[in-house]
C-alpha positions as CSV (number, residue, x, y, z in Angstrom):
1,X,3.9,26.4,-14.0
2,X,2.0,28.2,-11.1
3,X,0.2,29.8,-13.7
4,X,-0.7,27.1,-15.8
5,X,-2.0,25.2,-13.0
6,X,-4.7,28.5,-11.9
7,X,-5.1,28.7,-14.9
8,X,-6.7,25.0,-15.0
9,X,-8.2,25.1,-11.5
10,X,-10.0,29.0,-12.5
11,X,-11.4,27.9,-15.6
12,X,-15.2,26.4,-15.5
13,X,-14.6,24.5,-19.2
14,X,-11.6,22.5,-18.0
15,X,-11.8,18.7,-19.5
16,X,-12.0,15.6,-16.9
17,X,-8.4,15.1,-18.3
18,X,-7.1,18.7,-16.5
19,X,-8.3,17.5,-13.7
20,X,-6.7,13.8,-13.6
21,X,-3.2,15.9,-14.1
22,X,-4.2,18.0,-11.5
23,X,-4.8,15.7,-8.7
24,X,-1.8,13.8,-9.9
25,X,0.3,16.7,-9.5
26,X,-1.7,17.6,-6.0
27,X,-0.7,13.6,-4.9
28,X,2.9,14.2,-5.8
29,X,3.4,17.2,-4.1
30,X,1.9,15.8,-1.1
31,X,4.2,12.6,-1.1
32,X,6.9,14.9,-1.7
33,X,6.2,16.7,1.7
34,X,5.0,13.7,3.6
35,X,8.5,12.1,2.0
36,X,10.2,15.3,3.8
37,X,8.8,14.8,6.6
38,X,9.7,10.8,7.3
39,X,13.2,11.7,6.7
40,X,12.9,14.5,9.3
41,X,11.3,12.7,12.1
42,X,12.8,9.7,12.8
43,X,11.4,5.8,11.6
44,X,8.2,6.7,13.9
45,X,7.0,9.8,12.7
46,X,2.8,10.4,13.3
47,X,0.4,9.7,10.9
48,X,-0.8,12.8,9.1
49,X,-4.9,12.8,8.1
50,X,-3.9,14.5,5.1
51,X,-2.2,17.6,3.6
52,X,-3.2,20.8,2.1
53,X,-1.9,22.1,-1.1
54,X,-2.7,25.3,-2.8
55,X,-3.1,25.0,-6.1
56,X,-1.2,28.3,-7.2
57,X,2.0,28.2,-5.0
58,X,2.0,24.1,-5.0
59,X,3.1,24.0,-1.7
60,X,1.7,22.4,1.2
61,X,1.0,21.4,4.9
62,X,0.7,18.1,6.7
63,X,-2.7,18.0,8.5
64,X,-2.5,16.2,12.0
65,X,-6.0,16.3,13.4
66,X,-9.9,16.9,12.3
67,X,-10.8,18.0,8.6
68,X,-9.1,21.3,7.5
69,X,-11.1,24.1,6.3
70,X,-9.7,24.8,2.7
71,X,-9.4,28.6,1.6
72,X,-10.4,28.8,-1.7
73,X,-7.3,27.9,-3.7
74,X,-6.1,24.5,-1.5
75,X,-6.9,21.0,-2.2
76,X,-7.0,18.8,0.3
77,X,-5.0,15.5,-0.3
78,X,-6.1,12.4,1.9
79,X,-3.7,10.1,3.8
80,X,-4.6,7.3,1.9
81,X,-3.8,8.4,-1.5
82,X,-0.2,10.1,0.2
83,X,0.9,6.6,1.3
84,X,2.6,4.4,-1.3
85,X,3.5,0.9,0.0
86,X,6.9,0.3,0.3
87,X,7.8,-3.0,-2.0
88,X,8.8,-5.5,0.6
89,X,12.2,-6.6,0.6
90,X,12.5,-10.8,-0.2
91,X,15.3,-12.8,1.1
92,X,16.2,-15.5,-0.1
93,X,17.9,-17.8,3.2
């Protein structure tokens, strides 16, 4: 899958389509981690600004401060498109 995925970030013809499944995939990784991470750190855990995923590996960082500088094969993935609202739990009293 690595391989596909360099394959699709390397190549200058790649449809607007490639690239919609690509940042899908670099916003599920990055929930995955920041997911990880909540688990891991308690029900106060800081707010990253983002995380960093390289495109060939598809793993990734949490980013705590400042704008990271990317190396040529990482995306970075804002806080605001990591965070998915939890649904809100109704009660019916």
């Amino acid at each position: 899958m690595a391989y596909v995925t360099e394959q699709l970030v390397n190549n200058p013809s790649r449809s607007h389509e490639d690239m919609v499944g690509l940042r899908s995939l670099f916003i599920t990784v990055a929930r995955e981690i920041y997911s990880t991470y909540r688990k891991n750190h308690g029900t106060n855990p800081r707010r990253p600004v983002g995380a960093v995923i390289n495109h060939a590996s598809q793993r990734g960082q949490l980013i705590f401060k400042g704008k990271p500088i990317l190396l040529p094969r990482e995306y970075f993935v804002p806080f605001e498109e990591i965070e998915v609202l939890e649904p809100e739990v109704q009660t019916n009293w």
